[in-house]
N, C-alpha and C positions, 0 to 999 in steps of 0.2 A: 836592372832599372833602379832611380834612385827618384823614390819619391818624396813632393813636399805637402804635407798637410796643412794647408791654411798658407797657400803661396800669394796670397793677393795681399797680404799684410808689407808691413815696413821692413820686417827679418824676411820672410818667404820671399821677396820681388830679388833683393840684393843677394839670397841666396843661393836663389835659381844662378844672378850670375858667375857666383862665386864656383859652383857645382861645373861650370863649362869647362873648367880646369882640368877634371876629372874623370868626366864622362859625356859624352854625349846624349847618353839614353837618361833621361829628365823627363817626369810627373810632374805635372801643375792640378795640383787639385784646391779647389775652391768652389764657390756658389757660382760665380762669375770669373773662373780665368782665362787672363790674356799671356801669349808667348811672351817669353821674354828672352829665349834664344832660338834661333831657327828651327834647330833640329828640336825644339819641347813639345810635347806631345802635352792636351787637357783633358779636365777630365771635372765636370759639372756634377758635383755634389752638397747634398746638405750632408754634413757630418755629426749633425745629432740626431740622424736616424742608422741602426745598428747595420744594415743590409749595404746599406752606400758605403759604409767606411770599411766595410770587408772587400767592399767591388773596388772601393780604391788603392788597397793594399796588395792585393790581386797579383803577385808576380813581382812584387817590389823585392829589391836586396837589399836595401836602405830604404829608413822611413824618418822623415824629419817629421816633427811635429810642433808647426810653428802658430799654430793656432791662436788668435788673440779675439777672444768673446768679447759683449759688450762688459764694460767697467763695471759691476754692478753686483755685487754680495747673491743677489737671488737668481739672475743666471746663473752665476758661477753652481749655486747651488743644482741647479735644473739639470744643467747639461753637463761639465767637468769630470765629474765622476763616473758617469755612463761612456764618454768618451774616450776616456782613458780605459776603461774595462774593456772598451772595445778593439783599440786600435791594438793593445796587449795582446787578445787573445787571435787578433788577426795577425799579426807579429810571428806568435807563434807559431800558428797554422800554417804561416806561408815560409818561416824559417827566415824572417828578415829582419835584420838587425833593428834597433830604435835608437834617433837623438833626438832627447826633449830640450826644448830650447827653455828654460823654464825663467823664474825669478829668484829672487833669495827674500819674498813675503815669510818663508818661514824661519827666517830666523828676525826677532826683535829687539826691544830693549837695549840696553846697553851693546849687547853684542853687535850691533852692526857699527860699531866703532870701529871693529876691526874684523872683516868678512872673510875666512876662508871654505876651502873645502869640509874642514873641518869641526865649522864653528855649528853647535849644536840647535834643533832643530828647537823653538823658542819662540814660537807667535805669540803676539801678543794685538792679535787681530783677526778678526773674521776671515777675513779673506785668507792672512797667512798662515789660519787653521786647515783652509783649504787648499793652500799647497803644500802643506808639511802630509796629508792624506795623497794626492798623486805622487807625491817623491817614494811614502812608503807603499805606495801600489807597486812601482817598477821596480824599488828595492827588491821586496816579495818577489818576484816574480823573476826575477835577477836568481836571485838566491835558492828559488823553490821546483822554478818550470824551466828552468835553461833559457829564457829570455836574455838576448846580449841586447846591454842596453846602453846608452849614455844620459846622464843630467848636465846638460850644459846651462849654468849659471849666466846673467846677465843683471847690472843693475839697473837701473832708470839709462833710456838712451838717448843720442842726440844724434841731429844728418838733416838734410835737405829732406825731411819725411813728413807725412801730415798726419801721422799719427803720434798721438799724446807724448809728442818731445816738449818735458818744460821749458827748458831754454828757449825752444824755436816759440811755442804758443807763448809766455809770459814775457822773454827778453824781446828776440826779431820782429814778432807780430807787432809790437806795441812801438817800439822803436822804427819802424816801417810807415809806421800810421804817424808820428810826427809826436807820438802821445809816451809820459814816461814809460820804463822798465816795470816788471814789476816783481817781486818772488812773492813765496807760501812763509808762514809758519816762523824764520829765521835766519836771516841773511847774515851772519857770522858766524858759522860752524858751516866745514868744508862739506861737499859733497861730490860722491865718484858718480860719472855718467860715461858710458860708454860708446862709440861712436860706432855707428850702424851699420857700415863698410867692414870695422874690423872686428863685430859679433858674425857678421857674416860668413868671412872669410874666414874665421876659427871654428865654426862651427861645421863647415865643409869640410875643414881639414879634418878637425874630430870623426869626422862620421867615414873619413874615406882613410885612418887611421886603425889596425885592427890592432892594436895593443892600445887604443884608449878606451875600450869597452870596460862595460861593468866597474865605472869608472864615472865621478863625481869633476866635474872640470867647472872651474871659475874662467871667463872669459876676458881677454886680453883688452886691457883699462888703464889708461893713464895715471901711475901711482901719485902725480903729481897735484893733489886733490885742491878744488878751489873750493871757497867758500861763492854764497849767495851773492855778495858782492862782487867778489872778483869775478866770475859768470858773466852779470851787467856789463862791469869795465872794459874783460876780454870782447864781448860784440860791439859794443858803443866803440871802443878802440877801432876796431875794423871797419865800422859802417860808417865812421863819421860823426856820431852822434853823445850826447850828451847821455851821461850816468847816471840821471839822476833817475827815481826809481821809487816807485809804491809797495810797500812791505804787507801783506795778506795776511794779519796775525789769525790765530788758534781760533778765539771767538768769532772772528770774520770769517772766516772759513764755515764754523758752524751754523749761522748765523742763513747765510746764501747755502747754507745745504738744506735749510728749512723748504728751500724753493727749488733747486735748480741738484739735480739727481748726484752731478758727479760732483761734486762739492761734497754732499755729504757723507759719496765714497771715501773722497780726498780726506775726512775727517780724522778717521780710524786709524790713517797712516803717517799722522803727524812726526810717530817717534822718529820716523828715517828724518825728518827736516830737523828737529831743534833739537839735534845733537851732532856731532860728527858721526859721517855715515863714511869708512872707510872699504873699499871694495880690492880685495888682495889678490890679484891675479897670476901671484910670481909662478906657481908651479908651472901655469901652461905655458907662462916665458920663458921657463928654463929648460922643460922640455921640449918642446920647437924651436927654442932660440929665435923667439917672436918679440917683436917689440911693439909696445901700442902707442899708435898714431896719438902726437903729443895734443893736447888741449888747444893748445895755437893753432896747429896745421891743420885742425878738425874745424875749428871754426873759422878758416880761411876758405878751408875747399865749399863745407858746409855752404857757406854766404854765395862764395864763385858758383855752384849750383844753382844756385837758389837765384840771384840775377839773371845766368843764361836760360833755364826752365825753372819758371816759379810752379808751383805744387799744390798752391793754395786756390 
């Protein structure tokens, strides 16, 4: 059995369908999950209590963990860590592999110019204090308890999803509405986003792949990196619509995080916007001989979705 933790999210929904490839015996575990392939089997859990996340590991041979908590430094704090200790040592227990679907918060500064597997662990933020501590949990435990495990890397993503894609919330929503574009922080310095179909699909592979264990993988990302503007001009291009566009500086942003919660999240993570944030995926391209869905094609199909079933 090959289960998803936290399958009701934007990765979990496209994963479950990516996983049909492979198997037919599919976990959906969530608070509230729905099938999303016939033969899927659910399974109603809160997974910040220790007993549930062991009853949903329960016979797993694969365990994704696509988990995504509210935005917010003090949950992260609350639950993250207890989670991770648990789904570990249920891991173990039950002899079933782990792929974390994680972020690259822990690496900052300058270094997210250029993101590899190997680019050293470096927050320079609360939050990306708090994933450079689950990376070295599963290291540890990689290294110490025989845990086979996977880090599957993703940057900021984009897709016909309703969860926190900038493009779709800042460009489409606003452009939809009749009302300009808008970005964060710095609209001329490029930035990598990756498209939600093909974090899916690599990460299915990874997990159904037994020589990528114990094993750090950057997810399959269009090298071809836009800036904040050309972002704008790629959807206005496709929708019809004009480029023009509201720029959300540094102060503004702090400014609205005085009131409004995720703003002030949004503050802390300024360094990935006003610089170039380059996201390096070659190795998993070159080992699957994968190629990631070009920025055009992503935001053609993206839009085509999003016309025939809107999400919002």
């Amino acid at each position: 059995m090959q289960t998803i933790l936290g399958a009701s999210g934007a990765i979990g929904t496209e994963l479950a369908k990516a996983l049909k490839n492979y198997t037919n015996d599919i976990r959906l575990v969530s608070r509230n999950p729905k099938k999303i392939n016939d033969t899927d089997t659910i399974l109603s859990a809160d997974l910040t209590v220790k007993e549930e996340v062991f009853k949903a590991i329960k016979g797993s041979e694969i365990v994704y963990l696509t988990v995504g908590f509210e935005y917010n430094l003090k949950v992260w704090k609350k639950y993250w860590i207890a989670l991770m200790t648990n789904v570990i040592d249920a891991c173990i227990e039950n002899n079933a592999r782990l792929v974390f679907f994680d972020s690259v918060y822990m690496i900052g500064g300058n270094h997210v110019k250029h993101i590899t597997e190997n680019s050293p662990f470096s927050p320079t933020s609360k939050k990306g204090e708090m994933r450079m501590q689950l990376n070295k949990m599963i290291l540890n435990a990689i290294e110490n308890r025989n845990l086979k495990a996977i880090i599957a890397r993703a940057p900021d993503f984009y897709g016909a999803v309703k969860d926190r894609s900038m493009p779709v919330e800042l460009i489409y929503k606003n452009l939809i509405a009749g009302k300009k574009a808008q970005w964060m922080f710095h609209a001329k310095v490029k930035h990598s986003f990756i498209y939600v179909p093909d974090a899916a699909k690599a990460t299915a592979l990874l997990g159904n792949t037994a020589e990528a264990y114990n094993q750090i993988w950057n997810l399959p990302t269009d090298k071809h990196s836009l800036t904040g503007e050309e972002w704008i001009e790629l959807f206005a291009r496709e929708m019809g619509k004009s480029a023009r566009y509201q720029l959300i500086p540094a102060w503004m942003v702090w400014v609205t995080g005085l009131f409004v919660r995720f703003m002030k999240e949004m503050y802390e993570m300024r360094y990935q916007f006003d610089r170039d944030y380059f996201f390096d995926s070659s190795k998993f391209e070159r080992y699957f001989k994968v190629k990631p869905t070009s920025y055009q094609d992503g935001v053609k199909e993206t839009l085509e979705t999003l016309r025939q079933k809107p999400v919002f």
